[in-house]
C-alpha positions in Angstrom: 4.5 5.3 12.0 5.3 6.5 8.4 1.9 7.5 7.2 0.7 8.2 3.2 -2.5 10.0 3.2 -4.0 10.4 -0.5 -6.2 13.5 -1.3 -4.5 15.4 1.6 -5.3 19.2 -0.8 -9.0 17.4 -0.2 -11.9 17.7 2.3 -11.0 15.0 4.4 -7.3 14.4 3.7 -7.1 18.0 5.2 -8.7 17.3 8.2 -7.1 13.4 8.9 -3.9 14.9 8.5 -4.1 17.8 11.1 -6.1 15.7 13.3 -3.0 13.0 13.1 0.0 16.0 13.3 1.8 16.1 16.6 1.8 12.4 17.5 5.0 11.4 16.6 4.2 10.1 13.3 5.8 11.5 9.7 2.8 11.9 7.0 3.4 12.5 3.4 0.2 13.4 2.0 -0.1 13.5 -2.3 -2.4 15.5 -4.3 -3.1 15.7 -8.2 -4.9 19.4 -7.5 -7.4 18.7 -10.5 -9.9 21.5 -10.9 -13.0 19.5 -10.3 -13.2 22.6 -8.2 -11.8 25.6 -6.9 -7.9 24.7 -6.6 -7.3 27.9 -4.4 -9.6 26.6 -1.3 -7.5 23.3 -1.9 -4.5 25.3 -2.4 -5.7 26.8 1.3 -6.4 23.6 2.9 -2.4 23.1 2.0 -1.5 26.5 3.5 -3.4 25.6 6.1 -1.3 22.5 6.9 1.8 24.5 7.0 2.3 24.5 10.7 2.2 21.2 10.9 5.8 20.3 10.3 5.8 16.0 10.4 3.2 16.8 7.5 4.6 16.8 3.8 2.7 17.7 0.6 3.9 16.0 -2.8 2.2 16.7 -5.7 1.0 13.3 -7.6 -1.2 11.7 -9.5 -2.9 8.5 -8.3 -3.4 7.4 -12.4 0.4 8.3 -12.8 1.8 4.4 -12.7 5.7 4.7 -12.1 5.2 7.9 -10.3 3.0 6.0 -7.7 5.5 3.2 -7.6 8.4 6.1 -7.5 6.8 7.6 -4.3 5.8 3.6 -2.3 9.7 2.7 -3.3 11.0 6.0 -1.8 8.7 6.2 1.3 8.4 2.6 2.5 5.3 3.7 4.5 3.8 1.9 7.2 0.1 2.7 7.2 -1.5 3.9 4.1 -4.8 6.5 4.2 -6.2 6.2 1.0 -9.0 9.2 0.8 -8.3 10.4 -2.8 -10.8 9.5 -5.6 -12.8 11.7 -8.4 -16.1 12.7 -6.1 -19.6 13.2 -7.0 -21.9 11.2 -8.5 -23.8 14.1 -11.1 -20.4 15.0 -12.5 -20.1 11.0 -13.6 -22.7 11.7 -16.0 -20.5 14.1 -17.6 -17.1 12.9 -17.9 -17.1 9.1 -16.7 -13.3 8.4 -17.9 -11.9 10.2 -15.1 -13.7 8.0 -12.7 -11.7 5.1 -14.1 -9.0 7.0 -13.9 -8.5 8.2 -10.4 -11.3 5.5 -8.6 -10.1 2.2 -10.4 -6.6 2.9 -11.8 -5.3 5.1 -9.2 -6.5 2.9 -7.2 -4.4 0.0 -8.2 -2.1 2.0 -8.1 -2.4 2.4 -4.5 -3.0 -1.0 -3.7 0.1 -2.3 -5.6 2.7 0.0 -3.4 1.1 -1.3 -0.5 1.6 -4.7 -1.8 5.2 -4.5 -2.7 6.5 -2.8 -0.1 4.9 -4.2 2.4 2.2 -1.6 3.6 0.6 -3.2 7.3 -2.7 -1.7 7.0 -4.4 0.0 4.0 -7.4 2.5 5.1 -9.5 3.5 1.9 -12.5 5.9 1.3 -15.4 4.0 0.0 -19.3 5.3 0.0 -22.6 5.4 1.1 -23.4 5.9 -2.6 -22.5 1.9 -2.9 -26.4 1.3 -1.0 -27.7 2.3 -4.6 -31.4 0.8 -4.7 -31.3 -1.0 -1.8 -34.6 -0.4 0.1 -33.9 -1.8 3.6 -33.1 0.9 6.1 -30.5 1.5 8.1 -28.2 0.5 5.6 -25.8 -2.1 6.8 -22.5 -3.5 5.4 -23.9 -6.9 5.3 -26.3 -6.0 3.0 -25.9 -6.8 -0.7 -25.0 -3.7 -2.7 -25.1 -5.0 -6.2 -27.6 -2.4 -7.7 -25.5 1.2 -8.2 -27.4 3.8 -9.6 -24.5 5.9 -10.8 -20.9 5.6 -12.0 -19.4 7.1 -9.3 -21.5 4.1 -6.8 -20.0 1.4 -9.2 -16.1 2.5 -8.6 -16.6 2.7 -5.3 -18.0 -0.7 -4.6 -15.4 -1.8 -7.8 -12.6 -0.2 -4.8 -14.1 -2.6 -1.9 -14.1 -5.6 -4.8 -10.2 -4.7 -5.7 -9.4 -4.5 -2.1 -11.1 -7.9 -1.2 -8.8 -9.9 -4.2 -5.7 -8.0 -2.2 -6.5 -8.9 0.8 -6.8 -12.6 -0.1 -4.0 -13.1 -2.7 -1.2 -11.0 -0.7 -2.5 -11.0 2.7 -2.6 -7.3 2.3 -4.8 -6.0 5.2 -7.5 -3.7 4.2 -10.7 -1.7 5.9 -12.8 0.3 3.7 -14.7 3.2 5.0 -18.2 3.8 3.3 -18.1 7.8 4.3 -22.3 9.3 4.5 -22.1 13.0 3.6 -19.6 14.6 5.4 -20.2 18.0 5.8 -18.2 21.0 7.9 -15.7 23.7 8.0 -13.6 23.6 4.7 -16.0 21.7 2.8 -16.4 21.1 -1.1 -18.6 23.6 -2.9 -20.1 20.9 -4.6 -22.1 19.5 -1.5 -25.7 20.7 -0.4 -24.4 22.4 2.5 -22.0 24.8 0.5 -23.7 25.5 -1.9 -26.8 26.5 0.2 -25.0 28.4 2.5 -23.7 30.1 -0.3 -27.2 31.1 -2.3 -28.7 31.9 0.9 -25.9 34.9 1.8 -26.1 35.9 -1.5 -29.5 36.2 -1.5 -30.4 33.3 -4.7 -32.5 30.4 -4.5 -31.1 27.1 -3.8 -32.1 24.0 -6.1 -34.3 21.3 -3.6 -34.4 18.2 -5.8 -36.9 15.4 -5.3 -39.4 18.1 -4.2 -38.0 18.2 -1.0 -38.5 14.5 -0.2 -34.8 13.3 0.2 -33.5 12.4 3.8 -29.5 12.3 4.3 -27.4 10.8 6.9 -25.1 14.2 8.0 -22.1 13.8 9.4 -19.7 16.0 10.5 -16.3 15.9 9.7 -15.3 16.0 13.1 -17.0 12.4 13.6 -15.7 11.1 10.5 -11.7 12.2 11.4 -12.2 10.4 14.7 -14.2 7.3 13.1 -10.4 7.1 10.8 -8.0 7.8 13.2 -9.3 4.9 15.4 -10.2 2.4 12.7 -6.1 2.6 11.3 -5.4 1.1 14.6 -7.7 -1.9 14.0 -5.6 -4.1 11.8 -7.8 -7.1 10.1 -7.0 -10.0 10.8 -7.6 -13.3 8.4 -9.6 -16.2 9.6 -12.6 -15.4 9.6 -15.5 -16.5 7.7 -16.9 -15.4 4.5 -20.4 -15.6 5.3 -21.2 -12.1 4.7 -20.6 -9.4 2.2 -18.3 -7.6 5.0 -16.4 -10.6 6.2 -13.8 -12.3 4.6 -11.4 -15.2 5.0 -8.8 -12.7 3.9 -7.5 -9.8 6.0 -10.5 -7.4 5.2 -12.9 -5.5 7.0 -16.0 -3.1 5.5 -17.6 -0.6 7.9 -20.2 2.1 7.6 -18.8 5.4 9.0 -21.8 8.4 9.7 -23.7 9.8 12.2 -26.5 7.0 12.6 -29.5 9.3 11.9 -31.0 10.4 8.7 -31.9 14.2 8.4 -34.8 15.4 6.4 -33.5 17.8 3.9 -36.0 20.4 4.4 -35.1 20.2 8.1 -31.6 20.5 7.5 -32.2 23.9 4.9 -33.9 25.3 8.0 -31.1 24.3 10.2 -29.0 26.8 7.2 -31.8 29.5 7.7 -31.2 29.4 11.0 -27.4 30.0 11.6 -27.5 32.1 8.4 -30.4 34.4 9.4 -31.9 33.9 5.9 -34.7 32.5 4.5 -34.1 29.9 1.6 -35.9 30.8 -1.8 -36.4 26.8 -2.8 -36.6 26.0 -6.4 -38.4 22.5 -6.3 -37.1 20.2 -8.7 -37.4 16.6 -9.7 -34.8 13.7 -8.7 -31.7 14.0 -10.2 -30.2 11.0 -12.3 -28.0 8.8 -10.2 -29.5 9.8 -6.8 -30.9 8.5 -4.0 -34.0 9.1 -1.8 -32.1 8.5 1.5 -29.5 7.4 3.3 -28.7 6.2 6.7 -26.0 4.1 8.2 -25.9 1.6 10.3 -23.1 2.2 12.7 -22.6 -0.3 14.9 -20.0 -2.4 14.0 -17.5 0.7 13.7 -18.9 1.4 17.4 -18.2 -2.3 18.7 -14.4 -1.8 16.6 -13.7 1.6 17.8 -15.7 2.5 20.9 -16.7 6.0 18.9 -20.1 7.2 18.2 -20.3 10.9 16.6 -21.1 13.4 18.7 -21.9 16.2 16.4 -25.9 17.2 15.6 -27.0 19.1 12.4 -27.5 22.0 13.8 -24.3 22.6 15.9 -22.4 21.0 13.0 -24.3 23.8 10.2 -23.5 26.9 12.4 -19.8 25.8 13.0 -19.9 25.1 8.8 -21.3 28.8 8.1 -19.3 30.6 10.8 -16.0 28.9 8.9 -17.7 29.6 5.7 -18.3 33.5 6.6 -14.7 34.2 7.9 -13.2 32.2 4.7 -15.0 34.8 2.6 -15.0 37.5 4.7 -18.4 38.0 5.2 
């Protein structure tokens, strides 16, 4: 197939794209580079890429309209991975409008190539984050997510929304992927695990918000590649019913893609301590606007689609994370 991955400089894209290298397929992967943070570890992530020859980088904006029909008119792709989006939900306190930007414009953006040039499967990047207040546990994509507590959340579900009225008007088929914390090797320095990782090697306390009483669904980016790779071979299908929140009349599918088992946070700073050989200093703070107590995903219907259930526990999955993390920084 002729493949578009979106975010490939990013977390993810990186890994989907070295993950799907070597199978006969030609990916062109697009990047805007913004420095929501470092752009030399994304930069690196590219460089990293380099062997893989069937893998092309173009630099390109999701918001930038004719550029993005420029690139589907071009390409005629088959299959389209759409993983790019402005992350994090305290930096949409800040500076909302770039959250329009890249998670509803861009977007549309997206969506519209696929739409004109007659994409057979669009695979996008939603979130966990969509749960909001919802109090029922495991979270499952049948539930109603109508209650975001940040921004960020409200894009994201906005993306599923978007994707739905695609799906039904153009017969555009479309899966969205609601990702729960994905940590690992080449990681953003924005998550927990980085950024505890990094204050515990250099010796400076780490910020513990909600006191400590937070739980988090892990899961490793091994699990999550797999979980994407298989799902871009399930193509929905229309003609079904629209009983539920995740089924649709229209070509559309919604699936929850994590590990299936909520981590207390304090247990997974200890699972740091351990493959870092420090002890944590924890500076215990309140909750943070726009966050959640926990998360945890219900997994099964990406099981019964795919036949994949992640294999990767916390602690395997923090040492492999801090043993990348010390030879990236030669430490």
């Amino acid at each position: 197939m002729k493949l578009l991955i979106t975010g490939l400089a990013g977390f993810i894209g990186h890994a989907v794209a070295k993950r799907l290298s070597g199978r006969g397929h030609e990916i062109v992967g697009i990047d805007n580079l913004n420095a929501y943070y470092s752009v030399a570890l994304k930069r690196a992530r590219l460089a990293d890429l380099a062997e893989c020859a069937d893998v092309h980088f173009v630099e390109r904006d999701l918001a930038d309209r004719e550029g993005m029909a420029v690139l589907f008119a071009e390409h005629r792709f088959d299959c389209v991975i759409h993983l790019a989006a402005q992350a994090g939900v305290r930096y949409s306190l800040q500076n909302p409008h770039v959250y329009a930007d890249s998670n509803l414009v861009g977007h549309l953006n997206v969506m519209e190539g696929c739409r004109h040039y007659g994409v057979e499967h669009l695979v996008y990047a939603s979130s966990s984050s969509v749960y909001g207040m919802n109090d029922k546990v495991p979270f499952g994509t049948s539930d109603v997510v109508d209650h975001p507590v940040s921004l960020y959340a409200a894009t994201k579900k906005a993306g599923e929304l978007m994707a739905h009225t695609y799906a039904h008007l153009y017969g555009l088929p479309t899966t969205g992927l609601r990702f729960f914390t994905v940590y690992g090797p080449w990681g953003r320095p924005d998550m927990a695990p980085f950024k505890f990782t990094k204050a515990l090697l250099e010796g400076k306390p780490i910020q513990v918000f909600n006191h400590g009483d937070m739980q988090r669904d892990f899961t490793y980016i091994d699990d999550i590649v797999e979980g994407v790779v298989r799902i871009l071979e399930v193509v929905p299908q229309a003609g079904g019913t629209s009983e539920r929140p995740d089924s649709s009349t229209a070509p559309f599918a919604l699936y929850n893609i994590g590990h299936g088992s909520p981590v207390a946070l304090m247990d997974f700073i200890r699972a740091v301590e351990k493959a870092t050989g420090r002890e944590a200093q924890c500076d215990f703070l309140p909750m943070q606007p726009g966050d959640v107590q926990r998360t945890w995903a219900d997994t099964e219907a990406l099981y019964a689609a795919t036949g994949y259930r992640p294999k990767v526990g916390v602690e395997e999955g923090v040492q492999r994370f801090v043993d990348w993390y010390r030879a990236y920084y030669w430490i």
